[in-house]
LODOKOL-247799 format. One record per residue (C-alpha): residue in one letter; x, y, z. Coordinates in steps of 0.02 Angstrom, whole numbers, padded with zeros to 5 digits, always signed. Example, Ala and Ser with C-alpha at 12.3 -4.5 7.8 and 13.67 -1.06 7.14 Angstrom:
<nodes>
A+00615-00225+00390;S+00684-00053+00357;
</nodes>
This chain:
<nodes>
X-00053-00015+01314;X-00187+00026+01178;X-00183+00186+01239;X-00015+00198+01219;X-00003+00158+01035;X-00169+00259+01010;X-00106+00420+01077;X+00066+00410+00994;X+00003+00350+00862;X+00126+00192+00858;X+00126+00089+00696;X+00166-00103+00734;X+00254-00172+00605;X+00265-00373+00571;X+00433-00432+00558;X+00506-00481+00384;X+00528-00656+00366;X+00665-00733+00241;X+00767-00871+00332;X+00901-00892+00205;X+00923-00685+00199;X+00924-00687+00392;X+01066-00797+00416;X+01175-00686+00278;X+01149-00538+00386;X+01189-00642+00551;X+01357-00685+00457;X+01382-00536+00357;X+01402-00394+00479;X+01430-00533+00633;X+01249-00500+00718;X+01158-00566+00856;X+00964-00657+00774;X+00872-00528+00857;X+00968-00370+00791;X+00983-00451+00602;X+00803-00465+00620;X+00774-00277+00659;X+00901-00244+00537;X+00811-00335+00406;X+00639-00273+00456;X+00684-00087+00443;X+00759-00145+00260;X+00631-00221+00180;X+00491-00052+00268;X+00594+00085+00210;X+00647+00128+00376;X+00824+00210+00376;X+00858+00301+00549;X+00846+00171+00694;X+00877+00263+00896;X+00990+00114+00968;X+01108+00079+01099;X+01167-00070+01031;X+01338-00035+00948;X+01312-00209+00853;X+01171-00112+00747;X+01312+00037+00699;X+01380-00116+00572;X+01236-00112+00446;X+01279-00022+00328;X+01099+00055+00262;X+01041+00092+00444;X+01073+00259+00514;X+01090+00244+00706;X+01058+00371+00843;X+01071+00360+01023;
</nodes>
């Protein structure tokens, strides 16, 4: 695996952790813990192009999702 993320040079990224903003996202655009999560993660690091299956995702509004 180390290889992996050394070779394609893969960035982990910690998730961001606000309980209280979580559970707006979770209601606001109807989304699953995990997915708010991501949602909230790629927020708060500037990240605005996300490759996703999951339709759910299409309903934030500052993500940009491609298959």
């Amino acid at each position: 695996m180390n290889g992996f993320i050394r070779d394609f040079k893969v960035t982990i990224l910690r998730d961001y952790q606000d309980p209280d903003e979580l559970v707006e996202v979770i209601k606001a655009y109807r989304l699953a813990p995990n997915n708010a999560q991501i949602a909230l993660t790629c927020k708060h690091r500037g990240i605005e192009t996300l490759a996703s299956f999951d339709e759910d995702i299409k309903r934030v509004p500052w993500l940009k999702v491609i298959p």
